[in-house]
Structures are given as C-alpha cells and as structure tokens.
C-alpha positions, 0 to 999 in steps of 0.5 A, spaced: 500 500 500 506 504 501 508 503 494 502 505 490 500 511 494 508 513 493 507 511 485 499 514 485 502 521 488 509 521 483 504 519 476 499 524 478 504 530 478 509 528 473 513 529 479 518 526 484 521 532 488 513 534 488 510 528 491 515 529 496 513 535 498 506 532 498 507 526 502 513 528 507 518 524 505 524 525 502 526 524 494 530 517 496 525 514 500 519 514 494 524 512 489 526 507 493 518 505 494 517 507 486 523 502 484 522 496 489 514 497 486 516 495 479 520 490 481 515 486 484 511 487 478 517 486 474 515 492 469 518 499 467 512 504 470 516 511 469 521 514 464 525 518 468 530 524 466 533 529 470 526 533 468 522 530 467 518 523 469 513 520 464 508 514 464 509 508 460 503 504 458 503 499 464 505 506 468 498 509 466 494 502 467 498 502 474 495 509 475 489 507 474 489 500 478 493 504 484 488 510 484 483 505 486 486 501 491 488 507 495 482 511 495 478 503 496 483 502 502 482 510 505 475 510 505 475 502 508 479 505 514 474 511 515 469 506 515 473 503 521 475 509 524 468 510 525 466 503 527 471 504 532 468 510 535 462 509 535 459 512 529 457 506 524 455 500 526 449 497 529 445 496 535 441 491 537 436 492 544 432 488 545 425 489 549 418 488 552 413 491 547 410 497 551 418 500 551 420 500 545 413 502 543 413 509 548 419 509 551 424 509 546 422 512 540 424 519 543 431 515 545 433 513 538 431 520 535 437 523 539 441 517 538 441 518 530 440 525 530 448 524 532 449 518 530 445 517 522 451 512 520 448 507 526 442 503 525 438 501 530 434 494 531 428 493 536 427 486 537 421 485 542 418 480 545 416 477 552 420 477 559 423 470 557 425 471 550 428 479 551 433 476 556 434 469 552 436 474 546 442 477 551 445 471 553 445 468 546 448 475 543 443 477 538 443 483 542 447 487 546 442 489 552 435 489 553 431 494 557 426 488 560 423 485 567 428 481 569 425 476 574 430 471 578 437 474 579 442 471 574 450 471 574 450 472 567 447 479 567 449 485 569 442 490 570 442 497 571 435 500 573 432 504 569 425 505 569 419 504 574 413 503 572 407 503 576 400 499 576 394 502 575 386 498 575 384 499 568 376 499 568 370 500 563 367 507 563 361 505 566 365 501 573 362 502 580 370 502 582 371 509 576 368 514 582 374 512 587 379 516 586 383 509 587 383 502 588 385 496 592 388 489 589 382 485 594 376 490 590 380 487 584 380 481 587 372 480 587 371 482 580 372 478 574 379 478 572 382 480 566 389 477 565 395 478 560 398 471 557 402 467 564 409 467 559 408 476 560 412 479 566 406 483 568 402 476 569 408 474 573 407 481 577 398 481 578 400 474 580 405 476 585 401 483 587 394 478 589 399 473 593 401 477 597 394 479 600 393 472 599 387 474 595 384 469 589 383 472 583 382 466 577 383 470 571 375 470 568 378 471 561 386 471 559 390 473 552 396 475 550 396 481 548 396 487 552 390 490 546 386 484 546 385 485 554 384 493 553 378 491 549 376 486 553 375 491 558 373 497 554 367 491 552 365 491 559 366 484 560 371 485 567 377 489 570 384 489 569 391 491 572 396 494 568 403 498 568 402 505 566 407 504 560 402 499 557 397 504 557 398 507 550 397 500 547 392 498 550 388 500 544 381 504 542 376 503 546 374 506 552 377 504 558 378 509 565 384 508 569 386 509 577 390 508 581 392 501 585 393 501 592 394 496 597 400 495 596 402 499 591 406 495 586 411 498 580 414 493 574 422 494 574 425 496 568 432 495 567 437 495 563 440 488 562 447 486 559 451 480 558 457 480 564 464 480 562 461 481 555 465 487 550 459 490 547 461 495 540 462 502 541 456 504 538 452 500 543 454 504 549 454 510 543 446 508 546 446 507 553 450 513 554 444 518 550 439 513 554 442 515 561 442 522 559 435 522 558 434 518 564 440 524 568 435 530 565 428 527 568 426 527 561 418 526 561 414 519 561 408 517 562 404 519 568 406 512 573 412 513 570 418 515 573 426 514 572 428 509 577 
C-alpha cells in the first residue's frame, strides 16, 4: 500500500521532488518505494530524466489500478475509524413491547440525530425471550423485567413503572379516586398471557394479600385485554407504560393501592461481555435522558 500511494502521488504530478513535498518524505525514500514497486511487478512504470518523469503504458494502467486501491483502502479505514468510535455500526436492544413502543422512540431520535451512520434494531418480545436474546448475543442489552437474579447479567435500573386498575367507563370502582388489589380481587379478572412479566407481577401483587383472583378471561396481548375491558366484560391491572397500547376503546384508569406495586425496568447486559462502541454510543444518550428527568408517562418515573 506504501508503494502505490508513493507511485499514485509521483504519476499524478509528473513529479518526484513534488510528491515529496506532498507526502513528507524525502526524494530517496519514494524512489526507493517507486523502484522496489516495479520490481515486484517486474515492469518499467516511469521514464525518468533529470526533468522530467513520464508514464509508460503499464505506468498509466498502474495509475489507474493504484488510484483505486488507495482511495478503496482510505475510505475502508474511515469506515473503521468510525466503527471504532462509535459512529457506524449497529445496535441491537432488545425489549418488552410497551418500551420500545413509548419509551424509546424519543431515545433513538437523539441517538441518530448524532449518530445517522448507526442503525438501530428493536427486537421485542416477552420477559423470557428479551433476556434469552442477551445471553445468546443477538443483542447487546435489553431494557426488560428481569425476574430471578442471574450471574450472567449485569442490570442497571432504569425505569419504574407503576400499576394502575384499568376499568370500563361505566365501573362502580371509576368514582374512587383509587383502588385496592382485594376490590380487584372480587371482580372478574382480566389477565395478560402467564409467559408476560406483568402476569408474573398481578400474580405476585394478589399473593401477597393472599387474595384469589382466577383470571375470568386471559390473552396475550396487552390490546386484546384493553378491549376486553373497554367491552365491559371485567377489570384489569396494568403498568402505566402499557397504557398507550392498550388500544381504542374506552377504558378509565386509577390508581392501585394496597400495596402499591411498580414493574422494574432495567437495563440488562451480558457480564464480562465487550459490547461495540456504538452500543454504549446508546446507553450513554439513554442515561442522559434518564440524568435530565426527561418526561414519561404519568406512573412513570426514572428509577
């Protein structure tokens, strides 16, 4: 590579001592480069006179063929220095639905307004799967509930989510100013899917007031209960972040108490795992949305 960007420079200016001067080199050490080329190609690139220097034909086809090679390698190496710093790449987040549909949106607008060249790629799922794709390295971090401590992850807390009761317009319960878990309890139970961590946690809540509440209905997904509700056919409980798609139709919302109960979104990470620079490019624009107290939902909160 030495070699043809010493020749490229001397072929362009017809010019040994102002290629020199170009690159900062002596005279002797770009002959050198010059010679020890057309040995290795075993052919005469330059006529050479005290005045003057001259292409021969394989000298102007070497031009060519070395003006691309260097300008192939120099771009090549910008792009890595890019990459290096964190300007290029991708960044892979996986994460609970209701995150990457309210929480990040926001987030990944500052990111690439400083970085465009990063791509950035939401893998959405469940609890499970989110955290299987950490561990496997599709993704280099998750923002998710993280049930059971685990050697394997490092988590930074991140958000709290607080649950609220989601009732229909017409519910005896909408002319509280809040509700309790046991006045849900005594109400048919609209449930999200045993595989979300919001079940997980609706579960955990009635348990701890020992109370029992056999879902009357239960679906996968977060709309579907919505809709559920918003068609009268029972009550449900949910983290405030979730509300945006809980869909069209009409539902009211109050505050839970008795216990107050808060889904824990972290940010997970594969311990002792290096992560590209673009990655962390990420989390430190998401850390300083969280330093600045930027707005969230109301029930929401940095943690």
């Amino acid at each position: 590579m030495r070699q043809l960007a010493a020749y490229a420079a001397v072929a362009r200016a017809a010019s040994f001592t102002a290629a020199a001067e170009e690159l900062h080199v002596s005279q002797s050490s770009l002959s050198r480069a010059v010679a020890d080329l057309e040995r290795l190609l075993g052919a005469r690139l330059l006529e050479r006179d005290t005045r003057n220097v001259q292409l021969t034909a394989a000298g102007a086809e070497a031009l060519r063929v070395a003006e691309r090679i260097v300008n192939a390698h120099r771009a090549g190496m910008q792009d890595l220095r890019r990459f290096l710093l964190g300007e290029s790449g991708a960044v892979a987040v996986a994460t609970l639905p209701s995150v990457a549909a309210v929480l990040l949106p926001q987030v990944i607008s500052a990111f690439r307004a400083q970085r465009p060249r990063v791509a950035v790629h939401i893998m959405d799922g469940l609890e499970r799967s989110v955290l299987g794709r950490v561990l496997s390295g599709d993704a280099d971090f998750a923002i998710t509930t993280v049930g059971e401590p685990s050697d394997q992850l490092e988590q930074r807390p991140l958000v709290r989510d607080r649950f609220v009761a989601v009732l229909p317009p017409d519910h005896p319960f909408t002319e509280a100013p809040e509700v309790a878990w046991e006045d849900l309890a005594g109400e048919p139970f609209l449930a999200v899917g045993r595989d979300s961590s919001v079940r997980r946690l609706t579960d955990a809540a009635f348990a701890q007031i020992d109370a029992h509440a056999a879902p009357a209905a239960e679906a996968s997904s977060v709309a579907t209960v919505g809709g559920l509700v918003a068609a009268g056919l029972g009550v449900s409980a949910l983290p405030a972040l979730v509300l945006p798609l809980v869909g069209a139709g009409p539902v009211v919302t109050r505050p839970l108490v008795e216990p107050e109960v808060d889904r824990r979104l972290d940010i997970a990470l594969r311990a002792q795992r290096a992560r590209p620079l673009a990655a962390d490019r990420f989390l430190e624009t998401l850390d300083e949305f969280r330093q600045e107290g930027r707005d969230l939902p109301t029930g929401v909160s940095w943690a």
